[in-house]
C-alpha positions as CSV (number, residue, x, y, z in Angstrom):
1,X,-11.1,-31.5,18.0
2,X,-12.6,-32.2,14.4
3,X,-10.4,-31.6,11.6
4,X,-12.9,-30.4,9.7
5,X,-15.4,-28.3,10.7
6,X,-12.7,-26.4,12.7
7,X,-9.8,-25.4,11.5
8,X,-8.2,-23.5,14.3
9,X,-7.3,-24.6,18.1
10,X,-7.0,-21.0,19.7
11,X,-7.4,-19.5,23.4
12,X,-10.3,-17.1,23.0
13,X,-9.0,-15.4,26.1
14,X,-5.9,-14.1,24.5
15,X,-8.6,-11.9,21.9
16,X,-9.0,-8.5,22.5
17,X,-12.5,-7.0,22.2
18,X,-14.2,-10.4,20.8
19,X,-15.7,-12.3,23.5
20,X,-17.6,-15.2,20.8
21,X,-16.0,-18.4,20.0
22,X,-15.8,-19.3,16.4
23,X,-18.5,-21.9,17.0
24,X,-20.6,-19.2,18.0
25,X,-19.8,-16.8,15.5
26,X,-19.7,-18.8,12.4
27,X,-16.7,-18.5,10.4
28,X,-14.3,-18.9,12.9
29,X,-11.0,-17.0,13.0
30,X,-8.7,-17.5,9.4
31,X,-5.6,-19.9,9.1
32,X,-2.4,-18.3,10.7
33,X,-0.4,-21.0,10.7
34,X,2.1,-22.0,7.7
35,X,3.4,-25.6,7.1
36,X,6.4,-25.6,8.6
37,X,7.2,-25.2,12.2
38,X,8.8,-22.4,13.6
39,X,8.6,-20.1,15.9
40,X,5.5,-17.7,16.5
41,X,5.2,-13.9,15.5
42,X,2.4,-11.7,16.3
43,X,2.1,-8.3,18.0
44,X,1.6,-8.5,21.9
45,X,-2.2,-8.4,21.5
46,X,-2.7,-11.5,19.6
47,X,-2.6,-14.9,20.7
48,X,0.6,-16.4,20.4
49,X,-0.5,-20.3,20.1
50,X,-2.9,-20.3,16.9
51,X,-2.7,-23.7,15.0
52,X,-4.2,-24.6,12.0
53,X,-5.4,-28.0,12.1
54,X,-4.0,-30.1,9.2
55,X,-5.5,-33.2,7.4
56,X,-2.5,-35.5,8.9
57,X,-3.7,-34.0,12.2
58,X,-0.1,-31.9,12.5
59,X,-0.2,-28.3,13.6
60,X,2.2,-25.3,12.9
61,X,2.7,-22.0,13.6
62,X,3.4,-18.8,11.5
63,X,6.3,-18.0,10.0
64,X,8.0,-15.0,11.0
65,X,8.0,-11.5,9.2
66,X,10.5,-10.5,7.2
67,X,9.2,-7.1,6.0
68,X,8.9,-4.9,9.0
69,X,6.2,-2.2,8.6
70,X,6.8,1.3,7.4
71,X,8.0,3.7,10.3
72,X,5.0,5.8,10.6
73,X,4.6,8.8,13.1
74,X,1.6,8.3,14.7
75,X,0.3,10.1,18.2
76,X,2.3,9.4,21.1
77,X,-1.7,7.7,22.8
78,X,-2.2,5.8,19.6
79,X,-0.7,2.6,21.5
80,X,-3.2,3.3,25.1
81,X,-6.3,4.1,23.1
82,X,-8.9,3.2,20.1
83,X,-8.0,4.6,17.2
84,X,-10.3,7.5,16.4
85,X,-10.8,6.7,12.8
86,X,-13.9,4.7,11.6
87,X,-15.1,2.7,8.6
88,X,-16.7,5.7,8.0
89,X,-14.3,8.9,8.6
90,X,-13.1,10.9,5.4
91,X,-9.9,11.9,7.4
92,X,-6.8,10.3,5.5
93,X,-4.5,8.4,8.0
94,X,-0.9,8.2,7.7
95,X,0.4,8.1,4.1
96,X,2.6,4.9,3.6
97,X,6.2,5.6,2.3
98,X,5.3,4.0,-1.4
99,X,2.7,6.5,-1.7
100,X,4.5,8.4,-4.4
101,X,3.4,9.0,-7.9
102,X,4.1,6.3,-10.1
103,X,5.6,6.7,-13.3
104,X,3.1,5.2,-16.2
105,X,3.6,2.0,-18.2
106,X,5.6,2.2,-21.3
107,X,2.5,1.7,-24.4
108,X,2.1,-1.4,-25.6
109,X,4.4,-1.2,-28.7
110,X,1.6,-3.3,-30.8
111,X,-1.0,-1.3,-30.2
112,X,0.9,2.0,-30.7
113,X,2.1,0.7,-34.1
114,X,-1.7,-0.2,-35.0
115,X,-2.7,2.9,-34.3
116,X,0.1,4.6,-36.0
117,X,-0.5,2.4,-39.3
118,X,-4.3,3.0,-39.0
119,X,-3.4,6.9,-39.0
120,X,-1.4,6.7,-41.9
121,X,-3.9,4.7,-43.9
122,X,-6.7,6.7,-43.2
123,X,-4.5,10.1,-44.9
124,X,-3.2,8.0,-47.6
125,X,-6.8,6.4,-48.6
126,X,-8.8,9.9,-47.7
127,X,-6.0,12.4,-49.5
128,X,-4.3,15.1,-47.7
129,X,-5.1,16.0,-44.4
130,X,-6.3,19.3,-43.7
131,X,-4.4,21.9,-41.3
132,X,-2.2,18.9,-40.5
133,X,0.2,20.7,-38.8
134,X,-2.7,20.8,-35.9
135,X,-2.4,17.0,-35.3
136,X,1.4,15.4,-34.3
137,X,0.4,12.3,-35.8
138,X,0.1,13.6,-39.4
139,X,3.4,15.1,-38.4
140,X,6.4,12.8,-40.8
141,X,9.7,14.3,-40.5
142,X,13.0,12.1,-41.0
143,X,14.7,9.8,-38.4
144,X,17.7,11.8,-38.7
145,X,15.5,15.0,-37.7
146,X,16.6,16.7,-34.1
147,X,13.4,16.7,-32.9
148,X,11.9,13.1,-33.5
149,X,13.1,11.6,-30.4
150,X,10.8,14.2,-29.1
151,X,8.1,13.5,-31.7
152,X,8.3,9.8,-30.4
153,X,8.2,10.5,-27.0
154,X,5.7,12.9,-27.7
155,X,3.2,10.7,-29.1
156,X,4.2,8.0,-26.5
157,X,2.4,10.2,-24.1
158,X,-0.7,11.0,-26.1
159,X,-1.3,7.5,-26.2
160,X,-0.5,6.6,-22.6
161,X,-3.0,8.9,-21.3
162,X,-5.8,6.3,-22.6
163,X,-5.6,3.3,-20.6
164,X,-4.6,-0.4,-22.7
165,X,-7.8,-1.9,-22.8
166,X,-9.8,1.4,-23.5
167,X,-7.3,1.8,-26.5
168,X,-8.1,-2.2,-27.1
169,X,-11.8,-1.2,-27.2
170,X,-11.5,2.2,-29.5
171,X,-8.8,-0.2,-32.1
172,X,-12.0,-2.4,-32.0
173,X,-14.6,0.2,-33.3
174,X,-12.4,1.8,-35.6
175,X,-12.2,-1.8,-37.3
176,X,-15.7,-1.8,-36.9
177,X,-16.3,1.6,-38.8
178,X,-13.7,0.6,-41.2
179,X,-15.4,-2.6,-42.0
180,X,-19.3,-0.5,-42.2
181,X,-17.4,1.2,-45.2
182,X,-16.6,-1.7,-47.0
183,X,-19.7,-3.3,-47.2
184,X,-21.5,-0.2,-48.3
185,X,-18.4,0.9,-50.7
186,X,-17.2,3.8,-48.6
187,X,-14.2,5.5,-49.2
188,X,-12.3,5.5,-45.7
189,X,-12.6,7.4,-43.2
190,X,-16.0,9.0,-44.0
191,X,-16.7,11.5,-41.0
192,X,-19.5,13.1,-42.5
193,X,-23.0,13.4,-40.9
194,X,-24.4,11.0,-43.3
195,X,-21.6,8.6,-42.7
196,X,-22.0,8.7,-38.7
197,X,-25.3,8.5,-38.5
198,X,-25.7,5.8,-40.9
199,X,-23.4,3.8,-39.1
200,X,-25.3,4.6,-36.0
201,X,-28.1,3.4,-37.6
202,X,-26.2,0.2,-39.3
203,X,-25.1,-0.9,-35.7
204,X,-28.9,-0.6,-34.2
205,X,-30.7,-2.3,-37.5
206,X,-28.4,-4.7,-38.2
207,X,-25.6,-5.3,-35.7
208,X,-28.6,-5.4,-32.3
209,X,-26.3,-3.6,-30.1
210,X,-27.5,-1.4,-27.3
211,X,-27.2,2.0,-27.3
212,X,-24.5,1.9,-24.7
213,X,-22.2,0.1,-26.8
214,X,-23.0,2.3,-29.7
215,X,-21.6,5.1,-28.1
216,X,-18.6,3.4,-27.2
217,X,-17.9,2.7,-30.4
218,X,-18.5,6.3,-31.1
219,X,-15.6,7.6,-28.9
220,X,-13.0,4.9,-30.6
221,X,-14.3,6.6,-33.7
222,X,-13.9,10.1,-32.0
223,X,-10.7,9.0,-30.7
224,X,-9.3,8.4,-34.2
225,X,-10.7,11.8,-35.2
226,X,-9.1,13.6,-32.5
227,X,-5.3,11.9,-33.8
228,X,-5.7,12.7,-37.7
229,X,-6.9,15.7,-37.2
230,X,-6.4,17.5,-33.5
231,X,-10.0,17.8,-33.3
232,X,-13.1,16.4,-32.0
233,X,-15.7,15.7,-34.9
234,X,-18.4,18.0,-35.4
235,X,-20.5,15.3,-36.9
236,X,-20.7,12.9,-33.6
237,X,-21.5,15.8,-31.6
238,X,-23.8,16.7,-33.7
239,X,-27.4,17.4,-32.1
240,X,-28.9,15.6,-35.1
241,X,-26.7,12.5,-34.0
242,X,-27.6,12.7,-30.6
243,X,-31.7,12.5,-31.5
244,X,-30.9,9.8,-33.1
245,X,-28.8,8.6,-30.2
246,X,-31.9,9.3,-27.9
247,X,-34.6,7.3,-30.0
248,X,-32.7,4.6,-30.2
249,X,-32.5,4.6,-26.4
250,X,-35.7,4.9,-26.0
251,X,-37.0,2.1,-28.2
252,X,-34.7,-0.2,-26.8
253,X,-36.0,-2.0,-23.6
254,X,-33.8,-1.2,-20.5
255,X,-31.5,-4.1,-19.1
256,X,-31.5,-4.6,-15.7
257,X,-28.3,-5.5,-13.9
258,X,-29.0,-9.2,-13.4
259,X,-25.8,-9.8,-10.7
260,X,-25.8,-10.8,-7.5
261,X,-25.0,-8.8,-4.7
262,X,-22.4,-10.8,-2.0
263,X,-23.5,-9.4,1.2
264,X,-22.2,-9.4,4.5
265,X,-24.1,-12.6,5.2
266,X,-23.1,-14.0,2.1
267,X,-19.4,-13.0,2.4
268,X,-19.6,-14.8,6.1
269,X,-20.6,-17.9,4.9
270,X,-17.6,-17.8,2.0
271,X,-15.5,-17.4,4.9
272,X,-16.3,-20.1,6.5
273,X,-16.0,-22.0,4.0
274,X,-12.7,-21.1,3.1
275,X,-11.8,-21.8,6.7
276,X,-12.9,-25.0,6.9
277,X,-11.1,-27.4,4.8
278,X,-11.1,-25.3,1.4
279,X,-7.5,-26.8,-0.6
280,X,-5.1,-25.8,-1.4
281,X,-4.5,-24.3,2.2
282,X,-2.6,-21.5,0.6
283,X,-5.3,-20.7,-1.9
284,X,-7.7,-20.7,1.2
285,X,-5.4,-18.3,3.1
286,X,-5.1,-15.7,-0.5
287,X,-8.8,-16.2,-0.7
288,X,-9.6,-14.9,2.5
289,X,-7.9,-12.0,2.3
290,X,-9.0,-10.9,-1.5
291,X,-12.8,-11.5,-0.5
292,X,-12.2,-9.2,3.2
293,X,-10.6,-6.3,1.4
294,X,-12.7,-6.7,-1.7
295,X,-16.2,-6.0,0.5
296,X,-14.5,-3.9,3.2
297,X,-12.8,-2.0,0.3
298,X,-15.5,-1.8,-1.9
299,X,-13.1,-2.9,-5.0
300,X,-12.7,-3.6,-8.6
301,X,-11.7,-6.7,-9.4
302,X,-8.8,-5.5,-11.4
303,X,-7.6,-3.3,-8.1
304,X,-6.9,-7.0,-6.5
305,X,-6.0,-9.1,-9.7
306,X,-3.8,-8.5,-12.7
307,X,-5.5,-8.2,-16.2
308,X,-2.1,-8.5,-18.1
309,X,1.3,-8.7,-17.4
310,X,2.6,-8.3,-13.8
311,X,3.7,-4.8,-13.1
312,X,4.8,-3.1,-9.4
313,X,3.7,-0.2,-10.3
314,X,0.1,-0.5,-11.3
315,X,-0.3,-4.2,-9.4
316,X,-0.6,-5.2,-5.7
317,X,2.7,-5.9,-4.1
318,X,3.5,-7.1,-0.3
319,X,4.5,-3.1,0.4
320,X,1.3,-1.9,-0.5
321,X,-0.3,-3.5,2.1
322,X,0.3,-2.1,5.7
323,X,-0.1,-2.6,9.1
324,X,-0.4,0.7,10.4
325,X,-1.2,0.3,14.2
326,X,-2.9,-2.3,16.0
327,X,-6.5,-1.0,15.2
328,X,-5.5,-0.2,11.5
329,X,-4.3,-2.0,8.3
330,X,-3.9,-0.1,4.9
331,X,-3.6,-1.0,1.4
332,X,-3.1,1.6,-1.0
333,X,-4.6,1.0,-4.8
334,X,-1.7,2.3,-7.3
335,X,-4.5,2.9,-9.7
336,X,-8.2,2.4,-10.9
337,X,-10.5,2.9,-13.6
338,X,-11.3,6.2,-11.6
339,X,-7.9,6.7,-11.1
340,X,-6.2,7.1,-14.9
341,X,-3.8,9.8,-13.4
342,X,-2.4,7.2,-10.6
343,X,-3.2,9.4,-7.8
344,X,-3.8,6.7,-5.4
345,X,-5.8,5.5,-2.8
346,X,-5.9,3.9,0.8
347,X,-8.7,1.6,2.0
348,X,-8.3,0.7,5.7
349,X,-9.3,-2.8,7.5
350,X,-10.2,-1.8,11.0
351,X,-9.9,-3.9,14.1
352,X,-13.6,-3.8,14.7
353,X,-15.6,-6.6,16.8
354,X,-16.9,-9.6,13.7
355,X,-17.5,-12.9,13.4
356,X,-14.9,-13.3,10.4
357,X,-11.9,-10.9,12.3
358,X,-11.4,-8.7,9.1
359,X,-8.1,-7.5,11.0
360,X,-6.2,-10.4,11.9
361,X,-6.9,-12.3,8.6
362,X,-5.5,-9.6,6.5
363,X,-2.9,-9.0,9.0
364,X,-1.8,-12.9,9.4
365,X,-2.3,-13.1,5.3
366,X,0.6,-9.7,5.5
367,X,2.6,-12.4,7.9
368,X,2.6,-15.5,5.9
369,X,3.4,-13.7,2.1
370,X,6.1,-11.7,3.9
371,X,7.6,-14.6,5.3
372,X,8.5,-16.6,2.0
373,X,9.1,-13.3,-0.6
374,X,12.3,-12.1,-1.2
375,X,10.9,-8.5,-2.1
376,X,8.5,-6.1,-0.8
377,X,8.1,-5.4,-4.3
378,X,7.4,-9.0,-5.2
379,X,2.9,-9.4,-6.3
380,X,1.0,-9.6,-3.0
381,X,-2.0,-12.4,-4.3
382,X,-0.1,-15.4,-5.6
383,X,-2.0,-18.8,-7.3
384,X,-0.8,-22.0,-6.6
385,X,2.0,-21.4,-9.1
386,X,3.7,-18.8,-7.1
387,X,2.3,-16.9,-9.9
388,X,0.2,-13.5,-10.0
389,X,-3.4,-13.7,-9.3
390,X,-5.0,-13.6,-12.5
391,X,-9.0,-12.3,-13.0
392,X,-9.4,-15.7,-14.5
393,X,-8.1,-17.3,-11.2
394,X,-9.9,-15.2,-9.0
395,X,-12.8,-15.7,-10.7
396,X,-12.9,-19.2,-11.0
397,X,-12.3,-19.8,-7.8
398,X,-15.3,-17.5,-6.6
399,X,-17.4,-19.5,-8.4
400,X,-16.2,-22.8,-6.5
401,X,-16.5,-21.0,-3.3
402,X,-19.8,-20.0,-4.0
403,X,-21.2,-22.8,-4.9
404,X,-19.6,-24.8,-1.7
405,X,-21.2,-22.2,0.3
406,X,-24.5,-23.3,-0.9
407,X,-25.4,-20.4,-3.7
408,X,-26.0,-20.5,-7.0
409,X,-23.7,-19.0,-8.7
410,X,-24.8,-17.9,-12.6
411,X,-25.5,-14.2,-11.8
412,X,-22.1,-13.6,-9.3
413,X,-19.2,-12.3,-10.7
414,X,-16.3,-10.6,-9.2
415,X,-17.8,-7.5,-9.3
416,X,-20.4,-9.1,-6.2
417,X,-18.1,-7.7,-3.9
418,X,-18.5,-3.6,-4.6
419,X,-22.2,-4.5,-5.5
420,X,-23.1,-6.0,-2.2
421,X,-20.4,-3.6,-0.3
422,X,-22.9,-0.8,-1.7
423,X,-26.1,-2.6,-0.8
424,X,-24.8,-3.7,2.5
425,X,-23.9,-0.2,3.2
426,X,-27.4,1.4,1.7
427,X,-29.2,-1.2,4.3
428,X,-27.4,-0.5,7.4
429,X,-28.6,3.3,6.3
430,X,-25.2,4.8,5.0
431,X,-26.0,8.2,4.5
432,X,-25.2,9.0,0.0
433,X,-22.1,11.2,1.1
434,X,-20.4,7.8,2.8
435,X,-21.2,5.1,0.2
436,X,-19.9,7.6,-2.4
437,X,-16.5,8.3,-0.1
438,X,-16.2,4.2,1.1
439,X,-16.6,3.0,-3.0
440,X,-14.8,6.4,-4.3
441,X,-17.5,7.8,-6.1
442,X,-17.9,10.7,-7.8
443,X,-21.3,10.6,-8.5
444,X,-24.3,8.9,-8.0
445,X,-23.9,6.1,-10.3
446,X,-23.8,3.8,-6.7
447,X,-26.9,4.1,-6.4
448,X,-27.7,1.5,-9.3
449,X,-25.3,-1.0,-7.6
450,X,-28.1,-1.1,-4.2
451,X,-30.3,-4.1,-4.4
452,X,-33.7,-4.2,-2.7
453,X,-35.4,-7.3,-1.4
454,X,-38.8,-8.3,-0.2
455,X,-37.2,-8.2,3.0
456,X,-36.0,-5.0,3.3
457,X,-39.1,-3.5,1.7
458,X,-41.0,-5.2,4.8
459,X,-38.7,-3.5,7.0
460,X,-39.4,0.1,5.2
461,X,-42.8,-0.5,5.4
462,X,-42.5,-1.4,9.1
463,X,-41.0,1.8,9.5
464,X,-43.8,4.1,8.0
465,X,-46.2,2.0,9.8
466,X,-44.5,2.3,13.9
């Protein structure tokens, strides 16, 4: 047996429901084994003699699980039958036993004394605040006070509701705004109507920036408005500002969304590619299973990949993800840009017939991090570092993948996954009402993720034609 264009020696026979060989079927099944040998584990209905095929020519089989699955209560026929759930049902399976609601993050202490000192500077440099006993951060009573331990923890919780990077992103326009008043000798904070909308104006004449990132940097400046003074400005809500808003939108040529969808065919052919001699063999294995849940999932790249600091209860661990039955693996997403309140989320990995077997990848992937973490709790996507995967990492390695695969890869990004995921589903004739419930929509916004191509145009034109 090659070396290379096969990684696995397995006895199709031992495969429920898929009767293809991987030579048949293209990507082939994923790497089980580890690299050390012991013995096997693997639920009755899997083959218990999958090697991965080494470049010493050695084999080895996969570690045992240390982690055993949550004790779920399932139907006493769940074991005899097919599951009854679907890619495509909106009826919640059993909740995993981490399901609970997650306390938030603690506020980045930097940014919550930036926007503490901006406060204060703005009332010092515009004079007394008005009705300031309407805003808790104009609030200054002494340290020795009863109640400023509750003031503290107070404020603590105003500014956890807004998410760290969307606080990053409103610090940013506030310096921005701050910085409009300087050049045109301002006193700051100027939130009159002739301030706003000459800043609107100053970032669409001068700056070049779109009208979408002009109203960002309108709610940073809102933001602000809302902690010196309890209130939403009048002035950016305006209907005056929002003409002005709406001509400059209209004048400005529309962008298109220039990324790449990865498709299912696509995402087949970065399978196999991870599957066939891709190093390291443990970035191959993490690879796998990020690029399956990220399509089948329809996900964010910062629901896989941390953005900062590691951190259990916002990032992926080994207990988040499940195996449920033998038809049905869950991974529940602690949070996402959706999500602010930490609700939660499962996405399910079926055991449904594929060439790239979505199920026992994940499920061997479960196997083989189990087997060398100490915790459940411990990050569930590790580099080569034993380190958290990073959206640099992830990233970077996309692009290799990518490119191995035989695409070009300027216009993919991480977000590929939920864009192709979308326009997969749209060509396979999804109804709205399941794309919105598979990428957790609340609106229609999916519908600018769907690409169309000459091909599938054909294909509608076909249709009115037959």
């Amino acid at each position: 047996m090659s070396t290379v264009s096969l990684p696995l020696d397995y006895n199709p026979a031992h495969i429920q429901r898929h009767a293809a060989l991987p030579s048949q079927t293209g990507a082939g099944l994923p790497p089980f084994a580890a690299q050390a040998h012991t013995s096997s584990f693997y639920p009755s209905h899997l083959p218990t003699n999958f090697h991965f095929q080494t470049t010493t020519g050695h084999s080895s089989t996969m570690l045992p699980t240390t982690f055993a699955a949550p004790n779920y209560t399932l139907p006493s026929s769940s074991a005899q039958t097919k599951s009854p759930y679907s890619l495509f049902t909106a009826t919640p399976l059993p909740v995993a036993s981490n399901a609970v609601a997650m306390e938030p993050p603690p506020v980045s202490k930097n940014i919550r004394a930036l926007i503490l000192s901006e406060i204060q500077d703005a009332g010092s440099r515009g004079g007394q605040i008005p009705n300031f006993s309407t805003s808790l951060f104009a609030t200054d009573i002494p340290i020795t006070h009863p109640l400023k331990p509750l003031l503290d923890a107070s404020l603590d919780a105003i500014l956890r509701a807004v998410s760290p990077r969307t606080l990053q992103s409103y610090m940013t326009a506030w310096r921005n705004f701050r910085a409009f008043h300087i050049s045109y000798n301002m006193p700051f904070p100027d939130f009159t109507l002739l301030s706003i909308t000459s800043f609107i104006s100053h970032l669409n004449t001068i700056k070049g920036l779109q009208v979408g990132s002009i109203k960002g940097y309108l709610s940073g400046i809102q933001f602000f408005h809302k902690l010196i003074y309890g209130a939403p400005s009048q002035e950016i809500n305006n209907s005056q500002t929002s003409l002005l808003l709406k001509d400059i939108q209209r004048s400005q040529p529309t962008r298109p969304d220039t990324r790449q969808p990865i498709t299912l065919d696509i995402l087949n052919k970065c399978i196999r590619t991870l599957r066939t001699g891709y190093q390291p063999l443990n970035t191959a294995r993490t690879l796998d299973a990020m690029f399956i849940l990220a399509f089948f999932g329809f996900l964010r790249c910062s629901e896989l990949a941390i953005t900062s600091k590691f951190n259990p209860r916002n990032n992926p661990t080994i207990s988040d993800l499940s195996v449920l039955d033998g038809e049905t693996i869950s991974f529940l997403i602690k949070q996402s840009k959706s999500d602010q309140t930490k609700k939660g989320h499962f996405i399910y990995i079926f055991n449904l017939p594929s060439p790239i077997h979505p199920y026992q990848s994940v499920q061997a992937y479960l196997q083989w991090r189990s087997s060398q973490a100490k915790s459940p709790a411990e990050p569930l996507f590790i580099d080569e570092s034993n380190k958290p995967v990073t959206r640099f990492w992830f990233q970077k390695h996309l692009k290799s993948v990518l490119q191995q695969s035989g695409f070009p890869t300027e216009r993919f990004s991480s977000h590929s996954f939920r864009i192709g995921a979308a326009t997969t589903a749209a060509q396979k004739g999804l109804s709205q009402q399941q794309i919105q419930a598979l990428g957790r929509w609340s609106s229609d916004a999916f519908q600018s993720y769907i690409r169309t191509n000459r091909f599938h145009i054909k294909k509608a034109h076909q249709s009115l034609i037959d």
